[in-house]
C-alpha positions in Angstrom: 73.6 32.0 23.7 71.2 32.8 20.9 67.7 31.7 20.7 66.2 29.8 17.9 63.7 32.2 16.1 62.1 28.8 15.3 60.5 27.5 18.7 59.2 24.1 18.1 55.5 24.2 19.5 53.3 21.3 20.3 49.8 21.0 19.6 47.5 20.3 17.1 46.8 21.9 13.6 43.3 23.0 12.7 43.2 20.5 9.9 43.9 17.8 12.0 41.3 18.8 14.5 38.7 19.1 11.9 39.7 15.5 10.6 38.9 14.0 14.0 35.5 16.1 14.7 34.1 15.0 11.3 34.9 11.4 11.9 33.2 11.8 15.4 30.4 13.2 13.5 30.2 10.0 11.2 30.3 7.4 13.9 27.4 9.4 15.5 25.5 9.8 12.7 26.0 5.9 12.3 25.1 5.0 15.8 22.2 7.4 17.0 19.5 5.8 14.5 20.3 2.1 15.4 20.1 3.4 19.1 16.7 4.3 18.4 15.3 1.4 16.2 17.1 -0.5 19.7 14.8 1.5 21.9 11.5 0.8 19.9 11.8 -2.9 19.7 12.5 -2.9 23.4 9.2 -1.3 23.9 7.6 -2.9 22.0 9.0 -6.3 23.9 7.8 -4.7 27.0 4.3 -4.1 26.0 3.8 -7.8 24.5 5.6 -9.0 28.6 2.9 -6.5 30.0 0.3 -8.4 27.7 1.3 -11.6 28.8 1.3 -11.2 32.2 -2.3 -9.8 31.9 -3.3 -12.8 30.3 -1.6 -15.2 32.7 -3.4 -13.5 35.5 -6.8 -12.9 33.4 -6.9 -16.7 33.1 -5.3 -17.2 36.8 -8.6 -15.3 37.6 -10.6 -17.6 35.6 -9.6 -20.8 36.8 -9.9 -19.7 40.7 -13.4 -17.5 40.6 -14.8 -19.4 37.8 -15.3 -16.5 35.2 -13.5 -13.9 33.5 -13.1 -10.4 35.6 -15.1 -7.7 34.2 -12.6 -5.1 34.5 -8.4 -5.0 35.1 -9.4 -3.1 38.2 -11.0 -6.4 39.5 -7.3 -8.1 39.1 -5.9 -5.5 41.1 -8.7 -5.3 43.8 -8.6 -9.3 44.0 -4.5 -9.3 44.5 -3.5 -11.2 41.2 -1.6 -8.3 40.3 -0.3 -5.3 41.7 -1.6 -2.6 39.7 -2.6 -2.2 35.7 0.6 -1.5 33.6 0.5 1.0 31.0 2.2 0.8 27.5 5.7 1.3 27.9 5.2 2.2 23.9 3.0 5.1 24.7 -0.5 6.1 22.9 -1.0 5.9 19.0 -4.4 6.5 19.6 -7.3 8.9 19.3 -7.8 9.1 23.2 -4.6 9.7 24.3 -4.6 6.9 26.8 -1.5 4.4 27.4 -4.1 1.9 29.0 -4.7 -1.9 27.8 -8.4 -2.1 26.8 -10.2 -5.1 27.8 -13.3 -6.4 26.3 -15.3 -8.9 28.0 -18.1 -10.1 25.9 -20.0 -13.6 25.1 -17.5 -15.4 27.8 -14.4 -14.6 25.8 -12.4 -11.3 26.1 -9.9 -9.3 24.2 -7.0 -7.3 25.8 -5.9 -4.5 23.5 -2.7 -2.0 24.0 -2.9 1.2 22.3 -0.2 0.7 19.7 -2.8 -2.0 18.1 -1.2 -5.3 19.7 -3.7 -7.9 20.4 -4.2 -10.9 22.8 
């Protein structure tokens, strides 16, 4: 018996190869900037949760001791919460710090995170 000089191969040609790889390329090129507009807004939910929470116990704080703390250490130190969060959002600021400032003056305060949110 003769063999065919024609074998009949299976695979895939290079044009069809290319097709698939540039479509992957569109869908990620589609996908990876909503991911990341995704991931800001979750931080930034995150930080305004963190501020809350500060608040709720700033005012927990209030209502028990019968003023405002003078520092977010004293919240910590008096068990209202367990330790200071940081910004989950990171520092936009000059100082470099991912802390939430708190003011305390004239009986009122202002809470602060370093992205510019305020409370």
């Amino acid at each position: 018996m003769m063999r065919s000089i024609w074998r009949k191969e299976k695979g895939f040609t290079l044009i069809e190869l290319l097709i698939v790889v540039a479509i992957i390329g569109i869908l990620a090129g589609i996908a990876v900037p909503r991911l990341s507009k995704s991931t800001e807004a979750a931080k930034e939910g995150a930080c305004k949760a963190n501020m809350s929470t500060l608040v709720s116990a700033i005012e927990t704080y209030k209502a028990i001791e019968g003023s405002y703390p003078s520092s977010l250490d004293n919240l910590v130190s008096e068990g209202y919460i367990k330790e200071v969060p940081t910004c989950p959002s990171g520092s936009s600021n000059d100082s470099g710090s991912d802390q939430y400032e708190y003011n305390l003056s004239d009986g009122d305060y202002t809470l602060t995170c370093p992205n510019g949110h305020t409370l």
